[in-house]
C-alpha positions as CSV (number, residue, x, y, z in Angstrom):
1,X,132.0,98.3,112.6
2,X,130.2,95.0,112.5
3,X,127.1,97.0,112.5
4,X,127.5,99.7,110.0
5,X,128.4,97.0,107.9
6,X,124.8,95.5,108.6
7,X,123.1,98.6,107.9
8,X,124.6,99.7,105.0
9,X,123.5,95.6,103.8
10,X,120.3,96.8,105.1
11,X,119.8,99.8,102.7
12,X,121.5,97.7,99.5
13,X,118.5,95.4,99.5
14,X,116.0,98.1,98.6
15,X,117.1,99.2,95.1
16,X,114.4,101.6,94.1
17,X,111.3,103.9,95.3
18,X,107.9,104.5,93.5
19,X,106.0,107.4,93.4
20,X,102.5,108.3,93.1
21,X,102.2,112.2,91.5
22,X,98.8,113.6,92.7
23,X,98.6,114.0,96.3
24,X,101.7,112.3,97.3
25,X,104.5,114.6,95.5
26,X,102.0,116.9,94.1
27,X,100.3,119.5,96.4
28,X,97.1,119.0,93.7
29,X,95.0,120.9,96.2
30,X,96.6,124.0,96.6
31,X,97.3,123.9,92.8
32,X,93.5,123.7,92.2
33,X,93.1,126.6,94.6
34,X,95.7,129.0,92.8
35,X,94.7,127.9,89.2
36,X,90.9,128.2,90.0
37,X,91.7,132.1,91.8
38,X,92.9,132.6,88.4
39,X,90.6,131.4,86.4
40,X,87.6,133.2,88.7
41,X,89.3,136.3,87.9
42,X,90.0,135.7,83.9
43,X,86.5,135.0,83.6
44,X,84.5,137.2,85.9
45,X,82.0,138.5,83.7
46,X,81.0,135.0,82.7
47,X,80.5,134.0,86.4
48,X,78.5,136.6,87.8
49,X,76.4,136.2,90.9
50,X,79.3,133.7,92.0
51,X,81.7,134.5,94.6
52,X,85.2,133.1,94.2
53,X,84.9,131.2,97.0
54,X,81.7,129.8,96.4
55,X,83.1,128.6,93.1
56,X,86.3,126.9,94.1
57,X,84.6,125.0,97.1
58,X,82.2,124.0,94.3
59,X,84.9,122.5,92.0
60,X,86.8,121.3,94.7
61,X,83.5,119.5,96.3
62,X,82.6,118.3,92.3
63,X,86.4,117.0,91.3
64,X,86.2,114.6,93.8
65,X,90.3,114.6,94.3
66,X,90.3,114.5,90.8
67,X,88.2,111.4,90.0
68,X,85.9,113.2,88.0
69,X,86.3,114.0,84.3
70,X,86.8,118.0,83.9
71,X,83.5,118.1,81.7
72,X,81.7,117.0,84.1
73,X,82.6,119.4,87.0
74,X,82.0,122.1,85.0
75,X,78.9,120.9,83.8
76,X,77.9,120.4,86.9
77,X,79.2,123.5,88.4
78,X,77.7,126.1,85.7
79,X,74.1,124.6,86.5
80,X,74.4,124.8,90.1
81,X,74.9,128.0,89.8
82,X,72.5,128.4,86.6
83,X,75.0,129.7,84.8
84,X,75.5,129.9,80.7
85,X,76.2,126.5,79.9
86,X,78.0,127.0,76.6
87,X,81.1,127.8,79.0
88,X,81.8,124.6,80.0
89,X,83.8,123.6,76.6
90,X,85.6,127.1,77.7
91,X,86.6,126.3,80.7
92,X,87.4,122.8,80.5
93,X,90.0,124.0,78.0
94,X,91.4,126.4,79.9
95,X,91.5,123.8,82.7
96,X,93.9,121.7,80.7
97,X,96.1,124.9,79.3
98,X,96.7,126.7,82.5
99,X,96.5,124.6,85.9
100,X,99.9,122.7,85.4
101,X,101.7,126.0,85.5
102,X,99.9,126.8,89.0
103,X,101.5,123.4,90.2
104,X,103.2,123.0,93.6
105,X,105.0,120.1,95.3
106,X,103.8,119.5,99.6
107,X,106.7,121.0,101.6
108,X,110.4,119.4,101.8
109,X,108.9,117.2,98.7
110,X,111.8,118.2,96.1
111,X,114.4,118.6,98.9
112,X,113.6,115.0,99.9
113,X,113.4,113.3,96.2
114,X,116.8,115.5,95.6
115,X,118.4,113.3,98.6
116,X,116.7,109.9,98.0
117,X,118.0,110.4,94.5
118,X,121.7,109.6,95.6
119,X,120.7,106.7,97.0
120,X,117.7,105.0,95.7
121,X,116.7,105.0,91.5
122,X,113.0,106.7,91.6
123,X,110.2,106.8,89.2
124,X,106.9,107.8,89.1
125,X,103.4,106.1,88.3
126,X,100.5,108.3,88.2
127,X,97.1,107.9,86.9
128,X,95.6,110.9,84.3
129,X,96.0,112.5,80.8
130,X,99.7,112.4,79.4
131,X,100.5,115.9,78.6
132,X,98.6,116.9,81.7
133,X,100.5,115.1,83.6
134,X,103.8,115.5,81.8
135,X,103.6,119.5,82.3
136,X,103.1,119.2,85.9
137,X,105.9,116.6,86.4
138,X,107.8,119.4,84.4
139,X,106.6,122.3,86.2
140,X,107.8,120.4,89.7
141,X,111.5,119.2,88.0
142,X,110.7,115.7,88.6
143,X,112.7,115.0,85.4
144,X,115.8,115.9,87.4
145,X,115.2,113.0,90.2
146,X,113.0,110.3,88.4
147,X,114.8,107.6,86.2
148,X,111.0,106.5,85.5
149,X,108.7,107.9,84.8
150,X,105.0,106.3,83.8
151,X,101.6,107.6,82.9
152,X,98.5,105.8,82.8
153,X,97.3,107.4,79.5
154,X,100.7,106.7,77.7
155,X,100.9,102.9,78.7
156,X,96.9,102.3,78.3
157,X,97.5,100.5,81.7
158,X,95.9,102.3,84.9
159,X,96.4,102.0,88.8
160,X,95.7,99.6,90.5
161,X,96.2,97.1,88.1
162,X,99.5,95.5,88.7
163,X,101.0,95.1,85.5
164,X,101.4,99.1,85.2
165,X,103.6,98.5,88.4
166,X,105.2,95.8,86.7
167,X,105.8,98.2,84.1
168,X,107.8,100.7,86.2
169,X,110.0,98.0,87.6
170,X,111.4,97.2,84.4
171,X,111.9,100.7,83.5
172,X,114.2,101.1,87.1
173,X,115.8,98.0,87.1
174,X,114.6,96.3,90.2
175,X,112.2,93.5,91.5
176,X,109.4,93.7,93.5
177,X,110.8,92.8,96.1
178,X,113.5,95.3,95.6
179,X,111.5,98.4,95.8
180,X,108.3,100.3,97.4
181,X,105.8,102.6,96.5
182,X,104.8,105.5,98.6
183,X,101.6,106.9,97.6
184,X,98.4,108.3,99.6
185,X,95.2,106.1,98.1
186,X,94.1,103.4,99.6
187,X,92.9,101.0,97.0
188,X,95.0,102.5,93.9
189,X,98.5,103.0,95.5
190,X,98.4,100.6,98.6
191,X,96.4,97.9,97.5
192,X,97.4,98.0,93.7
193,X,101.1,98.0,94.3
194,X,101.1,95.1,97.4
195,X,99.1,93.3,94.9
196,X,102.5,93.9,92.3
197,X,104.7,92.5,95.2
198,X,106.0,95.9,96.5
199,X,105.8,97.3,99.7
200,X,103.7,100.5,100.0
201,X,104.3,102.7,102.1
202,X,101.1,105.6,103.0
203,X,101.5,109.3,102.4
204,X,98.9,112.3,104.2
205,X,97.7,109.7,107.1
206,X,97.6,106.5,108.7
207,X,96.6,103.5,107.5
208,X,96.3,100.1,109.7
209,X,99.1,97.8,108.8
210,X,100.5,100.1,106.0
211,X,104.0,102.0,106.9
212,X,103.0,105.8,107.0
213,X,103.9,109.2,107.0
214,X,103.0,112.9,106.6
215,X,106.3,114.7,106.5
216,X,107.8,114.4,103.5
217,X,111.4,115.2,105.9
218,X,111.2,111.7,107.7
219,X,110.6,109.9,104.3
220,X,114.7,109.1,104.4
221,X,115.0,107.3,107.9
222,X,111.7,105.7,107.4
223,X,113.0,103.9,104.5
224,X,116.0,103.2,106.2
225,X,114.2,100.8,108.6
226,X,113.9,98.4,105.5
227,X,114.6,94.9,106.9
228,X,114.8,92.3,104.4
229,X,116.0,89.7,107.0
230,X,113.3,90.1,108.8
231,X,110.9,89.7,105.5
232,X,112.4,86.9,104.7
233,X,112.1,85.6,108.1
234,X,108.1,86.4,108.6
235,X,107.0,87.4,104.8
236,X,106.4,91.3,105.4
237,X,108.7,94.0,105.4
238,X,109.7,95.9,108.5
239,X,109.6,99.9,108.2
240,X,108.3,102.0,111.2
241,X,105.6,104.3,111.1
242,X,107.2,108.3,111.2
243,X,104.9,111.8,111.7
Protein backbone atom coordinates (compact mmCIF):
# COMPACT_ATOMS: atom_id res chain seq x y z
CA UNK A 1 0.00 0.00 0.00
CA UNK A 2 2.95 1.91 1.06
CA UNK A 3 4.06 1.92 -2.47
CA UNK A 4 1.05 2.79 -4.49
CA UNK A 5 0.90 5.59 -2.34
CA UNK A 6 4.45 6.57 -3.56
CA UNK A 7 3.55 6.24 -7.08
CA UNK A 8 0.57 7.86 -7.26
CA UNK A 9 3.01 11.00 -5.30
CA UNK A 10 5.13 10.17 -8.18
CA UNK A 11 2.70 11.03 -11.02
CA UNK A 12 1.06 14.27 -8.81
CA UNK A 13 4.41 16.09 -9.23
CA UNK A 14 4.14 16.30 -13.03
CA UNK A 15 1.13 18.57 -13.61
CA UNK A 16 1.20 19.06 -17.24
CA UNK A 17 2.63 17.81 -20.91
CA UNK A 18 3.71 19.98 -23.85
CA UNK A 19 3.40 19.33 -27.27
CA UNK A 20 5.09 20.10 -30.38
CA UNK A 21 2.41 19.84 -33.57
CA UNK A 22 4.54 19.07 -36.69
CA UNK A 23 6.19 15.86 -36.57
CA UNK A 24 5.47 14.95 -33.06
CA UNK A 25 1.43 14.73 -33.12
CA UNK A 26 1.20 15.57 -36.71
CA UNK A 27 2.07 12.96 -39.37
CA UNK A 28 3.18 16.29 -41.55
CA UNK A 29 4.75 13.92 -44.02
CA UNK A 30 2.17 11.80 -45.06
CA UNK A 31 -0.09 14.91 -45.05
CA UNK A 32 2.29 16.51 -47.65
CA UNK A 33 2.18 13.26 -49.64
CA UNK A 34 -1.76 13.10 -49.79
CA UNK A 35 -2.27 16.93 -50.29
CA UNK A 36 0.56 17.06 -53.01
CA UNK A 37 -1.28 13.67 -54.92
CA UNK A 38 -3.95 16.04 -54.98
CA UNK A 39 -2.75 18.94 -56.00
CA UNK A 40 -0.64 16.86 -58.98
CA UNK A 41 -3.85 15.85 -60.13
CA UNK A 42 -5.93 19.28 -59.85
CA UNK A 43 -3.28 20.80 -61.83
CA UNK A 44 -2.01 18.38 -64.34
CA UNK A 45 -2.14 20.35 -67.30
CA UNK A 46 -0.02 23.05 -65.68
CA UNK A 47 2.66 20.33 -64.76
CA UNK A 48 3.28 18.52 -67.79
CA UNK A 49 6.41 16.65 -68.44
CA UNK A 50 6.34 15.99 -64.52
CA UNK A 51 5.54 12.82 -62.98
CA UNK A 52 3.74 12.80 -59.68
CA UNK A 53 6.37 11.34 -58.15
CA UNK A 54 9.03 13.34 -59.40
CA UNK A 55 7.09 16.29 -58.14
CA UNK A 56 6.38 15.38 -54.53
CA UNK A 57 10.05 14.02 -53.90
CA UNK A 58 10.84 17.50 -55.23
CA UNK A 59 8.74 19.40 -52.69
CA UNK A 60 9.41 17.14 -50.10
CA UNK A 61 13.39 17.43 -50.86
CA UNK A 62 12.77 21.62 -51.21
CA UNK A 63 10.37 22.06 -47.83
CA UNK A 64 13.05 20.95 -45.94
CA UNK A 65 10.50 19.53 -43.08
CA UNK A 66 8.85 22.58 -43.49
CA UNK A 67 11.60 25.14 -42.85
CA UNK A 68 11.23 26.70 -46.01
CA UNK A 69 8.68 29.43 -46.89
CA UNK A 70 6.03 27.88 -49.47
CA UNK A 71 7.11 30.64 -52.14
CA UNK A 72 10.10 29.41 -52.21
CA UNK A 73 9.58 25.70 -52.79
CA UNK A 74 7.50 26.43 -55.50
CA UNK A 75 9.72 28.75 -56.91
CA UNK A 76 12.17 26.52 -56.83
CA UNK A 77 10.30 23.59 -57.94
CA UNK A 78 8.61 25.15 -61.12
CA UNK A 79 12.27 26.07 -62.50
CA UNK A 80 13.65 22.83 -61.79
CA UNK A 81 11.48 21.51 -63.83
CA UNK A 82 11.26 24.72 -66.25
CA UNK A 83 8.02 25.10 -65.73
CA UNK A 84 5.59 28.35 -66.15
CA UNK A 85 6.62 30.43 -63.38
CA UNK A 86 3.48 32.50 -62.97
CA UNK A 87 2.10 29.33 -61.14
CA UNK A 88 3.87 29.72 -58.17
CA UNK A 89 1.42 32.52 -56.65
CA UNK A 90 -1.20 29.53 -57.63
CA UNK A 91 0.06 27.09 -55.99
CA UNK A 92 1.32 28.63 -52.97
CA UNK A 93 -2.34 29.51 -52.38
CA UNK A 94 -3.70 26.47 -52.83
CA UNK A 95 -0.99 25.20 -50.52
CA UNK A 96 -2.44 27.21 -47.71
CA UNK A 97 -6.37 26.42 -48.69
CA UNK A 98 -6.24 22.76 -49.05
CA UNK A 99 -3.31 20.78 -47.20
CA UNK A 100 -4.80 21.10 -43.57
CA UNK A 101 -7.78 19.19 -44.65
CA UNK A 102 -5.26 16.21 -45.91
CA UNK A 103 -3.92 16.26 -42.21
CA UNK A 104 -3.22 13.03 -40.29
CA UNK A 105 -1.97 12.39 -36.68
CA UNK A 106 1.24 9.33 -36.45
CA UNK A 107 -0.60 6.13 -35.21
CA UNK A 108 -2.15 5.76 -31.54
CA UNK A 109 -1.43 9.69 -31.43
CA UNK A 110 -5.20 10.82 -30.60
CA UNK A 111 -5.85 7.51 -28.63
CA UNK A 112 -2.83 8.41 -26.44
CA UNK A 113 -3.57 12.39 -25.93
CA UNK A 114 -7.41 11.07 -25.30
CA UNK A 115 -5.78 9.04 -22.14
CA UNK A 116 -3.10 11.51 -21.05
CA UNK A 117 -5.86 13.95 -21.04
CA UNK A 118 -7.44 12.35 -17.81
CA UNK A 119 -4.45 12.74 -16.17
CA UNK A 120 -2.14 15.38 -17.20
CA UNK A 121 -3.54 19.23 -18.55
CA UNK A 122 -1.90 19.36 -22.26
CA UNK A 123 -1.18 22.15 -24.61
CA UNK A 124 0.45 22.65 -27.57
CA UNK A 125 3.37 24.95 -28.87
CA UNK A 126 4.13 24.87 -32.50
CA UNK A 127 5.98 27.07 -34.77
CA UNK A 128 4.05 28.37 -38.28
CA UNK A 129 1.20 30.57 -39.68
CA UNK A 130 -1.91 30.89 -37.26
CA UNK A 131 -4.75 29.84 -39.37
CA UNK A 132 -2.56 27.20 -40.92
CA UNK A 133 -1.85 25.84 -37.99
CA UNK A 134 -5.24 26.39 -36.33
CA UNK A 135 -7.00 24.24 -39.26
CA UNK A 136 -4.75 21.39 -38.83
CA UNK A 137 -5.02 21.32 -35.01
CA UNK A 138 -8.84 21.35 -35.99
CA UNK A 139 -8.75 18.85 -38.61
CA UNK A 140 -6.81 16.41 -35.86
CA UNK A 141 -9.48 17.38 -32.76
CA UNK A 142 -6.74 18.58 -30.71
CA UNK A 143 -9.19 21.17 -29.33
CA UNK A 144 -10.87 18.27 -27.53
CA UNK A 145 -7.57 17.28 -25.44
CA UNK A 146 -5.41 20.57 -25.29
CA UNK A 147 -6.16 23.12 -22.52
CA UNK A 148 -3.30 25.21 -24.41
CA UNK A 149 -2.89 25.85 -27.12
CA UNK A 150 0.02 28.30 -28.63
CA UNK A 151 1.17 29.41 -32.10
CA UNK A 152 4.17 31.14 -32.89
CA UNK A 153 2.58 33.54 -35.42
CA UNK A 154 -0.25 34.55 -32.77
CA UNK A 155 2.18 35.28 -29.80
CA UNK A 156 5.06 36.92 -32.18
CA UNK A 157 7.27 34.58 -30.01
CA UNK A 158 8.95 31.51 -31.85
CA UNK A 159 10.62 28.16 -30.69
CA UNK A 160 13.23 27.93 -29.19
CA UNK A 161 13.12 30.96 -27.53
CA UNK A 162 12.02 30.30 -23.95
CA UNK A 163 9.72 32.80 -23.22
CA UNK A 164 7.09 31.23 -25.82
CA UNK A 165 7.51 28.10 -23.38
CA UNK A 166 7.02 30.34 -20.58
CA UNK A 167 4.05 31.38 -22.28
CA UNK A 168 2.40 27.99 -22.37
CA UNK A 169 3.03 27.35 -18.79
CA UNK A 170 0.92 30.11 -17.73
CA UNK A 171 -1.77 29.25 -20.03
CA UNK A 172 -1.76 25.38 -18.13
CA UNK A 173 -1.13 26.35 -14.84
CA UNK A 174 2.10 24.74 -14.00
CA UNK A 175 5.90 25.43 -13.41
CA UNK A 176 8.63 24.31 -15.15
CA UNK A 177 9.47 22.14 -13.22
CA UNK A 178 5.98 20.74 -13.18
CA UNK A 179 5.76 19.78 -16.76
CA UNK A 180 7.67 18.34 -20.04
CA UNK A 181 7.68 18.78 -23.48
CA UNK A 182 7.74 16.01 -25.98
CA UNK A 183 8.63 17.06 -29.32
CA UNK A 184 11.04 15.61 -32.18
CA UNK A 185 13.72 18.62 -33.03
CA UNK A 186 16.66 18.82 -31.61
CA UNK A 187 17.56 22.45 -31.20
CA UNK A 188 13.81 23.85 -31.30
CA UNK A 189 11.93 21.34 -29.02
CA UNK A 190 14.83 19.78 -26.88
CA UNK A 191 17.08 22.46 -26.48
CA UNK A 192 14.48 25.43 -26.41
CA UNK A 193 12.32 23.99 -23.80
CA UNK A 194 15.41 22.48 -21.23
CA UNK A 195 16.48 25.99 -21.76
CA UNK A 196 12.65 27.03 -20.25
CA UNK A 197 13.30 24.65 -17.30
CA UNK A 198 11.21 21.66 -18.67
CA UNK A 199 12.10 18.38 -19.22
CA UNK A 200 11.95 17.27 -22.94
CA UNK A 201 11.30 14.33 -23.81
CA UNK A 202 12.37 13.14 -27.86
CA UNK A 203 9.81 11.90 -30.33
CA UNK A 204 10.73 9.76 -33.95
CA UNK A 205 14.40 8.70 -32.48
CA UNK A 206 17.00 8.73 -30.09
CA UNK A 207 18.79 11.34 -28.78
CA UNK A 208 21.91 10.96 -26.24
CA UNK A 209 20.81 12.05 -22.77
CA UNK A 210 17.20 13.05 -23.92
CA UNK A 211 14.18 10.59 -22.77
CA UNK A 212 12.85 9.09 -26.08
CA UNK A 213 10.40 7.38 -27.86
CA UNK A 214 8.77 6.30 -31.27
CA UNK A 215 5.45 4.78 -30.24
CA UNK A 216 3.20 7.08 -29.47
CA UNK A 217 1.40 3.72 -27.21
CA UNK A 218 4.37 3.82 -24.59
CA UNK A 219 4.17 7.63 -24.17
CA UNK A 220 1.83 6.85 -20.80
CA UNK A 221 4.33 4.58 -18.79
CA UNK A 222 7.16 6.50 -20.02
CA UNK A 223 5.92 9.47 -18.33
CA UNK A 224 5.10 7.52 -15.45
CA UNK A 225 8.77 6.99 -14.58
CA UNK A 226 8.79 10.79 -13.56
CA UNK A 227 10.90 10.93 -10.46
CA UNK A 228 11.03 14.11 -8.81
CA UNK A 229 12.87 12.70 -5.73
CA UNK A 230 15.40 11.76 -7.61
CA UNK A 231 15.63 15.29 -9.45
CA UNK A 232 15.75 16.82 -6.54
CA UNK A 233 18.34 14.54 -5.36
CA UNK A 234 20.83 14.79 -8.54
CA UNK A 235 19.23 17.95 -10.58
CA UNK A 236 17.74 15.89 -13.68
CA UNK A 237 14.75 14.10 -14.04
CA UNK A 238 14.48 10.40 -14.23
CA UNK A 239 12.24 8.88 -17.23
CA UNK A 240 13.35 5.73 -19.15
CA UNK A 241 13.90 5.56 -22.67
CA UNK A 242 10.68 3.35 -24.38
CA UNK A 243 10.57 1.89 -28.36
Amino acid sequence: MAYDGEKEKRRDSMKAILFDLDGTIHDRHTTLQRFLADQFQRFQSELAGVSESDFTAAFLELDQNGYVEKPVVYHALLSRFSLDMSMEPVLTADYFDNVAQFAVAFPEALETLQELSMSYTLGIVTNGPALLQQQVIEQLGLYWHCQSLVISEVVGLRKPDPAIFEMALLEVEAAASEAVFVGDHAEVDVAGSRNAGLQPVFFGGKLEGVPSFSDWRVLPALLANWNRSERKNKGDYTIMDMD
